[in-house]
N, CA, C and O atoms as a MOPAC input file, in Angstrom:
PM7 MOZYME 1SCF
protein

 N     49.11500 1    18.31700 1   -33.33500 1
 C     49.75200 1    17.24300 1   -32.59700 1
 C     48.95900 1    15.96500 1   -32.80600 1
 O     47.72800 1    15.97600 1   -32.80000 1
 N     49.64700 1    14.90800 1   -32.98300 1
 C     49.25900 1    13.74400 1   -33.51600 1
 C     49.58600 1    12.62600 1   -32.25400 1
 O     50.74600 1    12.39800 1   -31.91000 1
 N     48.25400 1    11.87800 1   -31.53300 1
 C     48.05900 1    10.97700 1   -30.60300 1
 C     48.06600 1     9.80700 1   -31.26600 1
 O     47.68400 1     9.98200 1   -32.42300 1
 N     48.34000 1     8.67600 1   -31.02600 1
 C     48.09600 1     7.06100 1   -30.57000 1
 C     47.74000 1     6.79500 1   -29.67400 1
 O     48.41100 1     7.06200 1   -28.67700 1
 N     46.86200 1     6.32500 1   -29.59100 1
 C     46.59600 1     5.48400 1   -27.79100 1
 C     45.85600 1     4.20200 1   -28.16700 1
 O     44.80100 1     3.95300 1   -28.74900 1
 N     46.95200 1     3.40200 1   -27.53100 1
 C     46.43900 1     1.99400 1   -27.93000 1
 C     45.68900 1     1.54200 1   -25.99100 1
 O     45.99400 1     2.07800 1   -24.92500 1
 N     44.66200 1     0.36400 1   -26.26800 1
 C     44.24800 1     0.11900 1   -25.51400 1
 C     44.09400 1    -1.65900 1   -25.74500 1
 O     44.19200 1    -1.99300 1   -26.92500 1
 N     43.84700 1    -2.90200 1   -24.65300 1
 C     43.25400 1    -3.62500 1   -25.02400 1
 C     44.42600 1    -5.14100 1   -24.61800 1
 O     44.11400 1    -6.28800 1   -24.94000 1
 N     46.01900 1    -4.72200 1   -23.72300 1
 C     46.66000 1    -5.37600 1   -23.11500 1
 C     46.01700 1    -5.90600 1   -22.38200 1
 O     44.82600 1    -5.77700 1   -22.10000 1
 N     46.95600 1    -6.69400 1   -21.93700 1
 C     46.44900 1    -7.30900 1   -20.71500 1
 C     47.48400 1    -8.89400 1   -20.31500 1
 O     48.59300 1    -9.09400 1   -20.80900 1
 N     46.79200 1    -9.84000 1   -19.34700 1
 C     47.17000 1   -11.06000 1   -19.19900 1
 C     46.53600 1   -11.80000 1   -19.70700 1
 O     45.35600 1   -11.48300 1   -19.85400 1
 N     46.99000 1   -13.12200 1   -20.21600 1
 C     46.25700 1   -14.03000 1   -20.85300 1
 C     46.72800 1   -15.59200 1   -20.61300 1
 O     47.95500 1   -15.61800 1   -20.71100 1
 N     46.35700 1   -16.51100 1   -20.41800 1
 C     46.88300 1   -17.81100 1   -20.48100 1
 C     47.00200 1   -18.42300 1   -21.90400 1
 O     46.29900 1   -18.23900 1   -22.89700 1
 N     48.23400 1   -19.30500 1   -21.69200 1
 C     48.33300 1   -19.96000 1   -23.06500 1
 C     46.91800 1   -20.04300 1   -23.72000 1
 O     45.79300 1   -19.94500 1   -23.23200 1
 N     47.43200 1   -20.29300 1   -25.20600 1
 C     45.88900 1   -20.97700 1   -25.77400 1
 C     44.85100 1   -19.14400 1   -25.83800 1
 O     43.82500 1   -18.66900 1   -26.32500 1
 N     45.60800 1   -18.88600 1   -25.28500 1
 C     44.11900 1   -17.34300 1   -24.85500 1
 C     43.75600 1   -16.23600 1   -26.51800 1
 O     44.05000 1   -16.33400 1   -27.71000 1
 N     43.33200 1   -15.70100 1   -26.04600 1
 C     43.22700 1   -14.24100 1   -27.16200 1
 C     42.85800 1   -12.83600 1   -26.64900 1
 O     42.25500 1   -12.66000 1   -25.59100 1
 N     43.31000 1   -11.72800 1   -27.57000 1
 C     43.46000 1   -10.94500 1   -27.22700 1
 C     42.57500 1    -9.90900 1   -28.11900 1
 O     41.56500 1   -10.36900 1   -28.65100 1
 N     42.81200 1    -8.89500 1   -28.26300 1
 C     42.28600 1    -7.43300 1   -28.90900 1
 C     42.58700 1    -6.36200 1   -28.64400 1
 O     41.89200 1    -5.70100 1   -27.87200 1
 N     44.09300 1    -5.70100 1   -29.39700 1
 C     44.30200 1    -4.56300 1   -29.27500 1
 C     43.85000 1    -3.65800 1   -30.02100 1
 O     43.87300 1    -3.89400 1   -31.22900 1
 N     43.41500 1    -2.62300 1   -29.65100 1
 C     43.40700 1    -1.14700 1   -30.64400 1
 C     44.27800 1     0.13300 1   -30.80100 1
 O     45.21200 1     0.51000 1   -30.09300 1
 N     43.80800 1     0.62900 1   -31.75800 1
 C     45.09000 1     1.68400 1   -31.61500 1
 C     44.07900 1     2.88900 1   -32.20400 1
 O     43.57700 1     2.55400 1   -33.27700 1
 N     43.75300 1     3.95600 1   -31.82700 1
 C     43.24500 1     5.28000 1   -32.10900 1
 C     43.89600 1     6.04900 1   -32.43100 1
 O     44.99500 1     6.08800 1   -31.87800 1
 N     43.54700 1     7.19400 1   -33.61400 1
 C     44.67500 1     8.20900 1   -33.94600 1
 C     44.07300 1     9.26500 1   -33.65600 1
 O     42.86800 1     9.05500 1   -33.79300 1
 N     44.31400 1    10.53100 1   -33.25200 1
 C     43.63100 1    11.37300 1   -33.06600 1
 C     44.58400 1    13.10500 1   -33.61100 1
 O     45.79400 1    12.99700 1   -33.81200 1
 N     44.15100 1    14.04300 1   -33.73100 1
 C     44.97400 1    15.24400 1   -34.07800 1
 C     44.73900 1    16.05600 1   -35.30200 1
 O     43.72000 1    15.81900 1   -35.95100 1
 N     45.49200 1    16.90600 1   -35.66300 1
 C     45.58500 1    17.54200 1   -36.96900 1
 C     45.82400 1    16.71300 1   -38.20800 1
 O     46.73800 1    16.95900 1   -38.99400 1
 N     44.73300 1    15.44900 1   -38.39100 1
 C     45.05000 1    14.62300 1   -39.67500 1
 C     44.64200 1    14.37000 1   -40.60700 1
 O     43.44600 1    14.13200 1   -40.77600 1
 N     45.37400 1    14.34800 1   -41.35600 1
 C     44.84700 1    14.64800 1   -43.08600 1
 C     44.51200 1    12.97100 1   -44.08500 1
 O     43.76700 1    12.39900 1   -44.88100 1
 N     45.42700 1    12.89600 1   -43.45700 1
 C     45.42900 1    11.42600 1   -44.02300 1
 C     46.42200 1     9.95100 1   -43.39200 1
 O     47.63300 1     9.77000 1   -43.26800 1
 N     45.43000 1     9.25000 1   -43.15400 1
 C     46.37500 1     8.19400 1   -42.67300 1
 C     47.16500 1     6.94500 1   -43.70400 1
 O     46.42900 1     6.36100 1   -44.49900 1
 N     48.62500 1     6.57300 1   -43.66300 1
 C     49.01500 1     5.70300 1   -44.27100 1
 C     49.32400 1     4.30200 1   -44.14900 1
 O     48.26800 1     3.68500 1   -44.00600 1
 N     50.28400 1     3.57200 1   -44.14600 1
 C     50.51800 1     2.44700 1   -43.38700 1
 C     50.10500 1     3.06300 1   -41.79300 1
 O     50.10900 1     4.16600 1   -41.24500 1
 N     49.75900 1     1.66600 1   -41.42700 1
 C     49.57800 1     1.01100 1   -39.49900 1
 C     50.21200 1     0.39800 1   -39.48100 1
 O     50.73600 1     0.18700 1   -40.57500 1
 N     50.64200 1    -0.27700 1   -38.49600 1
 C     50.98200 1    -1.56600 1   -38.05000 1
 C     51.00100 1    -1.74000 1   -36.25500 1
 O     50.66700 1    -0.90500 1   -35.41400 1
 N     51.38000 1    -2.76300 1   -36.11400 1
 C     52.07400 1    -2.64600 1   -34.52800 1
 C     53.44900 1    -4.06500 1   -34.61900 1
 O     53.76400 1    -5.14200 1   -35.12700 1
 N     53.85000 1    -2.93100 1   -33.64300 1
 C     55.50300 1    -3.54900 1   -33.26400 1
 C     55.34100 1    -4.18500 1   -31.74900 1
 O     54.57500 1    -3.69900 1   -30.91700 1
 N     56.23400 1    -5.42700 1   -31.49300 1
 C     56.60400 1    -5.56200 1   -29.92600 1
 C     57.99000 1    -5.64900 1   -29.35700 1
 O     58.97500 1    -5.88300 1   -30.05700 1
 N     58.01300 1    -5.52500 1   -28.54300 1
 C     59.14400 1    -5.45400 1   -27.93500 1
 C     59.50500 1    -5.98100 1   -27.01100 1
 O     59.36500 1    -5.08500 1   -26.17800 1
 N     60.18400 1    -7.44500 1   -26.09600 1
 C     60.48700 1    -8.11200 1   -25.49400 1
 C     61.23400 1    -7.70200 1   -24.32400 1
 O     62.11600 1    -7.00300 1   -24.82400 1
 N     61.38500 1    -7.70600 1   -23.31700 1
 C     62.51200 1    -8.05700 1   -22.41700 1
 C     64.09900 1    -7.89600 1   -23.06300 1
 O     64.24900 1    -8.55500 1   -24.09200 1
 N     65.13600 1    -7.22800 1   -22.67600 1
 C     66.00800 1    -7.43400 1   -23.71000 1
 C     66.27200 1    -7.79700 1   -24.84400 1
 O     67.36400 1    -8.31500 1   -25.07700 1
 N     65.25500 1    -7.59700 1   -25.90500 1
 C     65.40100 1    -7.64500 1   -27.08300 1
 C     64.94400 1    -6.16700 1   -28.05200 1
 O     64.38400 1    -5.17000 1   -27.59600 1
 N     65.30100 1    -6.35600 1   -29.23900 1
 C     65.05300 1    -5.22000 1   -29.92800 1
 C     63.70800 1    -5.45300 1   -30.66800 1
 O     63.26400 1    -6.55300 1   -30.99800 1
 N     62.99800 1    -3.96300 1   -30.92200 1
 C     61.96900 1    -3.95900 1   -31.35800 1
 C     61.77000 1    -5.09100 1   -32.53700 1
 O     62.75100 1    -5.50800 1   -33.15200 1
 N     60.56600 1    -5.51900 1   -32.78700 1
 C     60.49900 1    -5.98400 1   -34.14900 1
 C     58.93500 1    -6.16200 1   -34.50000 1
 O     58.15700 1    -6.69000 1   -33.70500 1
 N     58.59100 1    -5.72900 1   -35.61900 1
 C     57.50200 1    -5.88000 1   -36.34500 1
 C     56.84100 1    -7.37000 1   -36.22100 1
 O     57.40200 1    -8.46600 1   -36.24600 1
 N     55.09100 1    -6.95100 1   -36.04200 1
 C     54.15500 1    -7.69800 1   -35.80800 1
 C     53.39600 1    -8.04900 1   -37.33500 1
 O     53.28100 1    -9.08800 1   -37.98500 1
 N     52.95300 1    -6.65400 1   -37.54500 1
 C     51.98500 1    -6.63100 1   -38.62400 1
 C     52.06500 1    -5.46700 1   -39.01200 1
 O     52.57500 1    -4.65100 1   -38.24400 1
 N     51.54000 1    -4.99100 1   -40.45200 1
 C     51.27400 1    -3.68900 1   -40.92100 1
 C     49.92000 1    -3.75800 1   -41.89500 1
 O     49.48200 1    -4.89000 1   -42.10300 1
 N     49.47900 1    -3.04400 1   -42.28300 1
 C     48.62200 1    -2.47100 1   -42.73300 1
 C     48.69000 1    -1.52200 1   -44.05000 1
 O     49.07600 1    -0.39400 1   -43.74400 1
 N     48.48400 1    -1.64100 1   -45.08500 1
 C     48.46600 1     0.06900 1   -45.70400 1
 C     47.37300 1     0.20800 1   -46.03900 1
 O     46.48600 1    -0.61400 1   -45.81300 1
 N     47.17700 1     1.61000 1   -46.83300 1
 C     45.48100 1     2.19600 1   -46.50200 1
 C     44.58600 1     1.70100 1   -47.52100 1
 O     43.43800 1     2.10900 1   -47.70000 1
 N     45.39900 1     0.45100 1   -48.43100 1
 C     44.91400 1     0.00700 1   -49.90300 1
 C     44.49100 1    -1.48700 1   -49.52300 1
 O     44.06000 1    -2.30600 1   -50.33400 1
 N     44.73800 1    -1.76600 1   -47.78800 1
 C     44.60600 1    -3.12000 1   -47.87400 1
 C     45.30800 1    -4.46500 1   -47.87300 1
 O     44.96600 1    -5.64500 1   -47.78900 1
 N     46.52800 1    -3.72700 1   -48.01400 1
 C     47.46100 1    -4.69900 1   -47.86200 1
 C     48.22400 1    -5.12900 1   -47.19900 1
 O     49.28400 1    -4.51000 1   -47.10000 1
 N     48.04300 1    -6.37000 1   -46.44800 1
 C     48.66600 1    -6.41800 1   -44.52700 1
 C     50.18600 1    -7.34300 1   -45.02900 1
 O     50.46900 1    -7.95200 1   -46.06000 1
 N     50.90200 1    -7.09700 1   -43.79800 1
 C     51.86100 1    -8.15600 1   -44.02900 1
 C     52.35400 1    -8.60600 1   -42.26000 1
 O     52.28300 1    -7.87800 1   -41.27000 1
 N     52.77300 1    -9.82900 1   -42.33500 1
 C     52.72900 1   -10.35600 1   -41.14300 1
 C     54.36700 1   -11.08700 1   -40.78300 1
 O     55.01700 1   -11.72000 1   -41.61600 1
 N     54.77400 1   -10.83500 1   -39.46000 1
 C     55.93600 1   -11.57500 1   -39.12000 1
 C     55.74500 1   -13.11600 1   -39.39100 1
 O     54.68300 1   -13.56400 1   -39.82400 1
 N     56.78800 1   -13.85600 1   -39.12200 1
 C     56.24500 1   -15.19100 1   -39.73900 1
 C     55.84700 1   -15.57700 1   -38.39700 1
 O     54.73500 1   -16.09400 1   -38.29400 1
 N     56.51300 1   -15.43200 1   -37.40300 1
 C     55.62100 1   -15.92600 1   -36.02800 1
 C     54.31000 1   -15.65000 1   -35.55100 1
 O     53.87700 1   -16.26100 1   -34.57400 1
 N     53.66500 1   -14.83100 1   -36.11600 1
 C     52.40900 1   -14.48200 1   -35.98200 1
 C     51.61200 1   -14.96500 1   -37.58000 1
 O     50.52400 1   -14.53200 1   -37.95900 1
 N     52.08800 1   -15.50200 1   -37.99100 1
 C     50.86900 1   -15.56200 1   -39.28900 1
 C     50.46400 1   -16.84900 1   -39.19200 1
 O     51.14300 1   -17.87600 1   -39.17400 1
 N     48.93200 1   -16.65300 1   -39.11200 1
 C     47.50700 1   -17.63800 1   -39.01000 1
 C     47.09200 1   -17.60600 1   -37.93900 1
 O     46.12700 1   -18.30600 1   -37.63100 1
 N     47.87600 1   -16.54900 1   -36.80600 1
 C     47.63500 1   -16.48100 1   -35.55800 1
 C     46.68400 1   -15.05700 1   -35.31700 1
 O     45.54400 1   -14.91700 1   -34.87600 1
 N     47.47200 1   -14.29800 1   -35.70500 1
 C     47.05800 1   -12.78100 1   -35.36700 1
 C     46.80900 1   -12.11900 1   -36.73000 1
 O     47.41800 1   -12.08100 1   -37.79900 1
 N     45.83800 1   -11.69200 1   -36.32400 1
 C     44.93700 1   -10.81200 1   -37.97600 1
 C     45.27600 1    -9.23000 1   -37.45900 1
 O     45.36200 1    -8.87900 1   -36.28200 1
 N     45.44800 1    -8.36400 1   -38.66800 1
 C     45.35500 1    -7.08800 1   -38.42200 1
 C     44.51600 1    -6.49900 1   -39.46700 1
 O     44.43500 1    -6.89200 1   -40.63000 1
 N     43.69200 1    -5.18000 1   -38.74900 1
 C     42.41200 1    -4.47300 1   -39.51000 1
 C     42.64600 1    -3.23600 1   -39.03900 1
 O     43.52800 1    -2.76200 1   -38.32300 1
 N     41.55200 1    -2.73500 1   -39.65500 1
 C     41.67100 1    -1.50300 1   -39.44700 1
 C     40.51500 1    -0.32900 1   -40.16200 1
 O     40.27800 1    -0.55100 1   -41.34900 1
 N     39.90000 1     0.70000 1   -39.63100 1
 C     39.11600 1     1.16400 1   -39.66800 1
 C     39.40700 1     2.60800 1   -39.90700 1
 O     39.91000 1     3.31900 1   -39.03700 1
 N     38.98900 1     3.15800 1   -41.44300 1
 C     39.92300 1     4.08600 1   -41.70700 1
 C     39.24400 1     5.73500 1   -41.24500 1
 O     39.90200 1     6.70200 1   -40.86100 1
 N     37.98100 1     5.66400 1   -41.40100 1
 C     36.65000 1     6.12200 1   -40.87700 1
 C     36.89500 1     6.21900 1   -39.35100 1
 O     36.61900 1     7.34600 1   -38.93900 1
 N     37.24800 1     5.53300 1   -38.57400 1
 C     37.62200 1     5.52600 1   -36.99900 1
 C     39.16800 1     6.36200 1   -37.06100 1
 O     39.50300 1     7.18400 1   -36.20800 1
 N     39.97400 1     5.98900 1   -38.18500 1
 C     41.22300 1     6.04000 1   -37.72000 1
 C     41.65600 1     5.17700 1   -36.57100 1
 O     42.37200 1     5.62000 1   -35.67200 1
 N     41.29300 1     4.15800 1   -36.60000 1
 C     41.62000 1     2.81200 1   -35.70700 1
 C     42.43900 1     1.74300 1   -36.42600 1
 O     42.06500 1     1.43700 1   -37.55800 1
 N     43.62000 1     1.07500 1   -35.85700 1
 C     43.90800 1     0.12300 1   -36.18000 1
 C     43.67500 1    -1.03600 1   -34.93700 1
 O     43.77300 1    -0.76500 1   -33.74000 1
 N     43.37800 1    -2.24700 1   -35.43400 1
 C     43.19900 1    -3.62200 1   -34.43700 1
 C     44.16400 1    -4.35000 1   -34.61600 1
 O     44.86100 1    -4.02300 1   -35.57700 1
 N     44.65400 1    -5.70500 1   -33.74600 1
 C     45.07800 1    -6.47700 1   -33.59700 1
 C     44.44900 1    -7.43600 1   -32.90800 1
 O     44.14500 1    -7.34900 1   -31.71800 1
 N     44.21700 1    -8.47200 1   -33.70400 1
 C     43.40300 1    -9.62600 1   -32.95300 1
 C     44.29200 1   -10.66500 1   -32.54300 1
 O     45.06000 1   -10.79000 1   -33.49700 1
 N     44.67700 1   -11.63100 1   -31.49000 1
 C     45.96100 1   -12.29800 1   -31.60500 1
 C     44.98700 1   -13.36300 1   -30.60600 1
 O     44.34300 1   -13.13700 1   -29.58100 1
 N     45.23100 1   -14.77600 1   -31.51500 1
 C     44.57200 1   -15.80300 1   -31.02000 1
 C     45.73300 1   -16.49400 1   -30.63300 1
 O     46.86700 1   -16.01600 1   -30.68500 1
 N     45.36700 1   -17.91000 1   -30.14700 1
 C     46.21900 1   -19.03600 1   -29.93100 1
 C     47.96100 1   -18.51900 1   -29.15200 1
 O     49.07300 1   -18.91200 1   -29.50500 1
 N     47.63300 1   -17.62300 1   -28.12900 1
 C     48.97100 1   -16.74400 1   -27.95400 1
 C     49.57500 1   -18.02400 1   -26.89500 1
 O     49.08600 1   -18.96000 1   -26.26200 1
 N     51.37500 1   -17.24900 1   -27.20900 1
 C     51.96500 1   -18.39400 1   -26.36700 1
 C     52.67200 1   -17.43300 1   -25.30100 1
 O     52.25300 1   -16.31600 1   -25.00000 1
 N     53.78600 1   -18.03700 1   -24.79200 1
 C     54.62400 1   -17.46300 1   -24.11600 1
 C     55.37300 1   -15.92900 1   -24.31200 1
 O     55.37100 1   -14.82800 1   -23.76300 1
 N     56.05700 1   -16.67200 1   -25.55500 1
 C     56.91000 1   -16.21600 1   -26.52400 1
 C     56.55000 1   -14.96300 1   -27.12600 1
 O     57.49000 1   -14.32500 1   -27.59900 1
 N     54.83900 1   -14.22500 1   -27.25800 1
 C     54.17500 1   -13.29400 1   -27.40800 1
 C     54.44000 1   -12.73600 1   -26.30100 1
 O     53.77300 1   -11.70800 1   -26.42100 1
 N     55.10700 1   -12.64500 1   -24.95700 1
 C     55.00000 1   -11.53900 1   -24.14000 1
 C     55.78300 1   -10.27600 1   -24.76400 1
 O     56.77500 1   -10.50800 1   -25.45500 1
 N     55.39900 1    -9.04200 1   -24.55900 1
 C     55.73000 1    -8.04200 1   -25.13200 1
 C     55.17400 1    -6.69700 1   -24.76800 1
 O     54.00400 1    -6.63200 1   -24.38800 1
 N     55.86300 1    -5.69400 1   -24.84600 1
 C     55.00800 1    -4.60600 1   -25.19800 1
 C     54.97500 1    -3.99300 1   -26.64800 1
 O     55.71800 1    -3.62600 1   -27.55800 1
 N     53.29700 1    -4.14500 1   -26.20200 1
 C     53.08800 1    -3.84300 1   -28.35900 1
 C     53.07700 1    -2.18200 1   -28.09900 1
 O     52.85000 1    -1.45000 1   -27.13600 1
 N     53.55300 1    -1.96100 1   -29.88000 1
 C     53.15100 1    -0.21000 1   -29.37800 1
 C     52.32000 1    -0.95400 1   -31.28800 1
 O     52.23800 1    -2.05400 1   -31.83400 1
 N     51.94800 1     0.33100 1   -31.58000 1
 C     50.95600 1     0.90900 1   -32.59300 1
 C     51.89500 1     2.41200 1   -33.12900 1
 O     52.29400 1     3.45100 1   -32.60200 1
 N     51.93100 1     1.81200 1   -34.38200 1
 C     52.74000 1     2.06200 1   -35.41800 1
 C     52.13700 1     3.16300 1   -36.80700 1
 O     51.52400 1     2.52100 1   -37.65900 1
 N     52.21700 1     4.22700 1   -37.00600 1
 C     51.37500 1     4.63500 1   -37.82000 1
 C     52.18900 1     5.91400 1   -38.89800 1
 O     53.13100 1     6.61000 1   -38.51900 1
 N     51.79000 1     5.95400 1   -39.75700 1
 C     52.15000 1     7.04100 1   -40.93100 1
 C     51.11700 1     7.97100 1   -41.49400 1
 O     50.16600 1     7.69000 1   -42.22400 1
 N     51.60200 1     9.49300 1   -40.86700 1
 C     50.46800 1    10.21300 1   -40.89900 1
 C     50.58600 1    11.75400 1   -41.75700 1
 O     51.33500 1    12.69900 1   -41.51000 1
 N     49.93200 1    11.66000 1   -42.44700 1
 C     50.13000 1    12.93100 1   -43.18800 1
 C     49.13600 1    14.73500 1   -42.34800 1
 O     48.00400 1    15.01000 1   -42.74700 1
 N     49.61700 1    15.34800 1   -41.62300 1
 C     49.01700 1    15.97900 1   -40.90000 1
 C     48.94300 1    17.46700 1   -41.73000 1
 O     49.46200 1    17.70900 1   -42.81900 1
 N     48.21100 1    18.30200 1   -40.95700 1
 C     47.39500 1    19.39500 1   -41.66000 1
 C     48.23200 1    20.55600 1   -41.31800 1
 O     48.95300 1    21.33100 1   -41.94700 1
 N     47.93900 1    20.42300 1   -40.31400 1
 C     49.02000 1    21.27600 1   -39.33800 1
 C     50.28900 1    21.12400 1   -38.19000 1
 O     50.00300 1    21.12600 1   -36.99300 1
 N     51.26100 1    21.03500 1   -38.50300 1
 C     51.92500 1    21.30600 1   -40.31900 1
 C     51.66400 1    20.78900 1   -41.25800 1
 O     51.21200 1    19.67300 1   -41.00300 1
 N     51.71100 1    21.05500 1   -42.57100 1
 C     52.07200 1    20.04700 1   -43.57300 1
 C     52.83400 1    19.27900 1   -43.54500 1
 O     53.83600 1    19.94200 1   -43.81000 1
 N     53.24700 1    18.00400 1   -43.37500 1
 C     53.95500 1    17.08100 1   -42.98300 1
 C     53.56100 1    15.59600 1   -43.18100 1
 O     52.41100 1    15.16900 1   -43.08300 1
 N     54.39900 1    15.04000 1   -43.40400 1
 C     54.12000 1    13.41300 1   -43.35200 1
 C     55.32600 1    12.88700 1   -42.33600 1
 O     56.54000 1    13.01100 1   -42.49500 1
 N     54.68300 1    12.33000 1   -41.36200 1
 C     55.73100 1    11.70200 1   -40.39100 1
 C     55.52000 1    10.18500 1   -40.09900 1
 O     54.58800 1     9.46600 1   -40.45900 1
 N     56.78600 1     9.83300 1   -39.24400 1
 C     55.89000 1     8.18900 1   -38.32400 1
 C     55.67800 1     9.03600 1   -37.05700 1
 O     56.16400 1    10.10100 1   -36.67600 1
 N     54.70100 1     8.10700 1   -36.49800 1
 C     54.16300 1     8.19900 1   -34.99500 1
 C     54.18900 1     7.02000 1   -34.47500 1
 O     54.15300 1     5.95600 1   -35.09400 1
 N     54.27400 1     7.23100 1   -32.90900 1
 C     53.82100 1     6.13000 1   -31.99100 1
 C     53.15800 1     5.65500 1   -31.03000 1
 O     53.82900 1     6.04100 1   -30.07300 1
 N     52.28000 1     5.06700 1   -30.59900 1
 C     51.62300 1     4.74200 1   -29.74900 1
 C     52.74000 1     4.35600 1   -28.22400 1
 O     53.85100 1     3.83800 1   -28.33300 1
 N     52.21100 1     4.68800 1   -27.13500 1
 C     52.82800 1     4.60900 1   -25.91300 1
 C     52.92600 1     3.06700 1   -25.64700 1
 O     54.00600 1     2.99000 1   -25.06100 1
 N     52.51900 1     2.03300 1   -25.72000 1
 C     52.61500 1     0.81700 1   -26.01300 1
 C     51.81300 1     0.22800 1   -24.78800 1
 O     51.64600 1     1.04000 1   -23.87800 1
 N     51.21500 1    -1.20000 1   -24.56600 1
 C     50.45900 1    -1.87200 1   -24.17400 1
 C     51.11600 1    -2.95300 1   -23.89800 1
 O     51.59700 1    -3.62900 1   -24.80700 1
 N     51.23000 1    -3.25600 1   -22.74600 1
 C     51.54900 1    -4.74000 1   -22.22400 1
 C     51.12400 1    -5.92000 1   -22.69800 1
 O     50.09400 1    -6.05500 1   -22.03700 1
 N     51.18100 1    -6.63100 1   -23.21100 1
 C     50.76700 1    -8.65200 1   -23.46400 1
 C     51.24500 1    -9.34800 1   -22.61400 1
 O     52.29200 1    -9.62400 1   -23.19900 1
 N     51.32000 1    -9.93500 1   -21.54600 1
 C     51.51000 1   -10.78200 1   -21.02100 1
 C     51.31800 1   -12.54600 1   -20.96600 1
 O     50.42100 1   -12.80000 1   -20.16200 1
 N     51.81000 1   -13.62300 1   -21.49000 1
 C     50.91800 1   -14.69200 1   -21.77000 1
 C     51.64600 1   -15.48500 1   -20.88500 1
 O     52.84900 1   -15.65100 1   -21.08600 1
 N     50.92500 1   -16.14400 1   -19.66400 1
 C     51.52600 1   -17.04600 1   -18.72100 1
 C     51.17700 1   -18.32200 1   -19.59800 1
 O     50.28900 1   -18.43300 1   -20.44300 1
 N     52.10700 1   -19.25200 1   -19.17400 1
 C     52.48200 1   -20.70800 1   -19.43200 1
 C     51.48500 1   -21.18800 1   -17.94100 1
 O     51.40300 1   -22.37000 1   -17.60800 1

């Protein structure tokens, strides 16, 4: 069985910053793409950032120069650093991951239970 647990929500005022993480934990063999997704108030999910295990990130356009994503493959951690946050960032982020597990043999997606952002005006 394959965990996410992201940590590192919270409230923030305009202008603020943040630091999410995301931990993987379980029967895992190998990790592939990360990313994290948010999800608004009546709106549908949509991609933040991703990650793959070669290094290569890609970013929504509303978040790029804002929010960096890393990741620690040795931890099985992915981060999200999100500076200069506005309103418009309120969300719940979840943590996004592609995991090749042992037991079973399998390659699946997983998800993290997701983390609040809050950014007051």
């Amino acid at each position: 069985q394959v965990q996410l647990v992201e940590s590192g929500g919270g409230l923030v005022q305009t202008g603020g910053s943040l630091r999410l993480s995301c931990a993987a934990s379980g029967s895992i063999f190998r990790i592939n793409t990360m990313g994290w997704y948010r999800q608004a108030p009546g709106k549908q999910r949509e991609l933040v950032a991703t990650s793959t295990r070669d290094g290569t990130d890609n970013y929504a356009d509303s978040v790029k120069g804002r929010f960096t994503i890393s990741r620690d493959n040795a931890k099985k951690t992915v981060y999200l650093q999100m500076n200069t946050l506005k309103p418009e960032d309120t969300a719940v982020y979840y943590c996004n991951a592609f995991i090749m597990t042992i037991t079973p043999i399998r390659n699946a997606e997983y998800w993290g239970q997701g983390t609040q952002v809050t950014v007051s005006s």
